[in-house]
N, C-alpha and C positions, 0 to 999 in steps of 0.2 A: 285615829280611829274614832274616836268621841267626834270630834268637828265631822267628820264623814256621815254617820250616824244621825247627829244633830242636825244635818242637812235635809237629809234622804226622809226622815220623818217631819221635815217641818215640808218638804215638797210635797207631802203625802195629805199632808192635814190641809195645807194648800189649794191641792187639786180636791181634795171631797168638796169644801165649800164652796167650790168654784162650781164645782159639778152640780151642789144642791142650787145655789144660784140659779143655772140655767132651767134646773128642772123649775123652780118657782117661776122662772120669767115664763115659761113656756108655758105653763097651768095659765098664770094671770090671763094669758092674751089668747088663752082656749075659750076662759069669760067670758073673756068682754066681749072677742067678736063671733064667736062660733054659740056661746051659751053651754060648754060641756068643760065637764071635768075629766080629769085621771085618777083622783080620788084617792091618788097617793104621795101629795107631798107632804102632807102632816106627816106621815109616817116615816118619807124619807129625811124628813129633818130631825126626827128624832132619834134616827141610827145615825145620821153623819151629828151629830150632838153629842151621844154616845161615846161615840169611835173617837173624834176630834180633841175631845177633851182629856180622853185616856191619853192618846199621842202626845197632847199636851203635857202632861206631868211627868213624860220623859225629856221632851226635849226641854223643860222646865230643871228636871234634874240635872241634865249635862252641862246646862250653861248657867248654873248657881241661881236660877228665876226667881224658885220657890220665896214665897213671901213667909221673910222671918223679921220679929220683931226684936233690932239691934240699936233702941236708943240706948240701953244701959249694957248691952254685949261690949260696943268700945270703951267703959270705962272701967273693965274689968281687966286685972291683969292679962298677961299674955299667957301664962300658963292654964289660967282657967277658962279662957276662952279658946282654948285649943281642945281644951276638956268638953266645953259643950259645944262644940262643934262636934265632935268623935258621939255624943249621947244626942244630938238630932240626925246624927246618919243611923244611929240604931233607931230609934223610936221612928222617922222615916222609913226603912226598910222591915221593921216590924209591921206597917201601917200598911206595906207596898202588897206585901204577903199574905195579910189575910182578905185584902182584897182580891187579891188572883183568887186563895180558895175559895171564897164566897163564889167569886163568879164563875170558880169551876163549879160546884155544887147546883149552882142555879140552870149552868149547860144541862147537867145529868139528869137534872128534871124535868128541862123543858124536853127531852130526848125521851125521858120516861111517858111522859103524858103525851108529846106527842102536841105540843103546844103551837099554837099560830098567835098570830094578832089576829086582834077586834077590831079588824080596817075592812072592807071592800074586795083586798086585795089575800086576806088570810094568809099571809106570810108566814110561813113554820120560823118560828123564833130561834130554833137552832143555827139559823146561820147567821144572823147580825151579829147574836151573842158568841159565835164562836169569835167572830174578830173583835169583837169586844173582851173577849178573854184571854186571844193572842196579845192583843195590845196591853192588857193588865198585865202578862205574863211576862214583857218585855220590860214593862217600868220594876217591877218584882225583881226580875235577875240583876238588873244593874244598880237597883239599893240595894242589895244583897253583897253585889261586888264591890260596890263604893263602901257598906260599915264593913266589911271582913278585910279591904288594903286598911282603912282607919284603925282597925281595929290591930292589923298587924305594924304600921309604924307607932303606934301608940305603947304597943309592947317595947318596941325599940329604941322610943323618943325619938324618932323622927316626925318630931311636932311642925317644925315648914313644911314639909309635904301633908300633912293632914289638914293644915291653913290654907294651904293653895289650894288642894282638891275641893273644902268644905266651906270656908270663910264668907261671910255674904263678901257680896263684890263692894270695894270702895266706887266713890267718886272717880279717882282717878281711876279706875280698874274699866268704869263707863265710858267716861271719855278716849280711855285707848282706845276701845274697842269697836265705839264710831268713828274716831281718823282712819283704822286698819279698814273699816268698811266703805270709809267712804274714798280711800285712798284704790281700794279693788274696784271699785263705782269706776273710779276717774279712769282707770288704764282699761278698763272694758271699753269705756264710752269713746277714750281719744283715737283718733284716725289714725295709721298707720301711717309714718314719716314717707313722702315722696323719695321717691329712688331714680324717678325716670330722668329727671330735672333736675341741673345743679343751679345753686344761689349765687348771682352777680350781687356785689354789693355795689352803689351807687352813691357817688360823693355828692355832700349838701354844701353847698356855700356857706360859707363863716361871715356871719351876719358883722364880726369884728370891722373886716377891712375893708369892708363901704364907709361905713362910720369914720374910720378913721382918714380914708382918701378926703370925704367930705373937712373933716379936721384943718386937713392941710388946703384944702381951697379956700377956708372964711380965713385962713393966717397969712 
């Protein structure tokens, strides 16, 4: 469900950039050769900026990204590092939270006043910021879900599962997980085995028994 998830928002952050891309190439070459603008890709860079980076800090959560500072994390026992793994999934999903209601409060007002941008284009701000607040609301619920499972194996002592769920990833943890990818790479990209055609194998002369016919002419 996580890898599923972790997919479907990294295709999504994916496609907005791609999509602000095109919009930038297509302004530039309005320039150059027509001399007009749209007068709205500063703006649209600034909601795919927005949106992308919120996405970000999920699929950042699902696959252990976030940047944590672990030179002295490995040389901590193993029970206390299990400990502040469990107190960065809280103080993370405390952080996830009050960002949602921030950014619901800020809906409510822009909907109160009736808010646009100061572009050209006067954009009612209600609606970037709603999917900028969906998106908050998604990274919210799943550090919500990740400290409340830590929290409940933590009760239990089920400290490996709260390792695996929260631990910064090792080295080796990396490099599995570039052979698993590059190893899906390789079976996408390889042809599919011919079936129409069977293989004759074809015998190579043995370089031996020339050599050795010749042996027996110079004796």
């Amino acid at each position: 469900m996580n890898e599923r998830l972790e997919r479907i928002l990294g295709i999504t952050f994916g496609l907005i950039f791609l999509g602000l891309s095109v919009v930038v190439s297509v302004e530039t070459i309005m320039r150059k050769l027509f001399n007009m603008s749209m007068q709205g890709a500063d703006e649209l860079g600034g909601y795919a900026l927005a949106l992308g980076a919120t996405l970000a800090f999920t699929v950042a959560l699902i696959g252990r990204a976030h940047v944590r500072v672990d030179v002295f994390l490995v040389r901590f026992p193993k029970r206390l590092q299990t400990w502040l793994n469990w107190l960065s999934s809280v103080l993370l999903m405390g952080f996830a939270v009050l960002m949602a209601v921030l950014a619901c409060f800020t809906l409510l007002d822009s909907n109160s006043y009736q808010s646009v941008s100061q572009t050209p284009w006067a954009t009612p701000l209600v609606y970037p910021q709603a999917l900028w607040m969906i998106a908050l609301g998604i990274f919210a619920v799943l550090a919500l879900v990740q400290a409340l499972l830590a929290t409940v194996w933590l009760l239990r002592r089920q400290y490996s599962r709260i390792d695996a769920m929260l631990a910064p990833k090792s080295t080796q943890d990396e490099v599995e997980e570039e052979l698993q990818d590059l190893q899906a790479r390789s079976n996408i990209a390889a042809p599919a085995p011919a079936t129409a055609f069977t293989t004759t194998s074809v015998s190579t002369p043995s370089p031996v028994a020339p050599v050795r016919s010749m042996q027996g002419e110079f004796q």
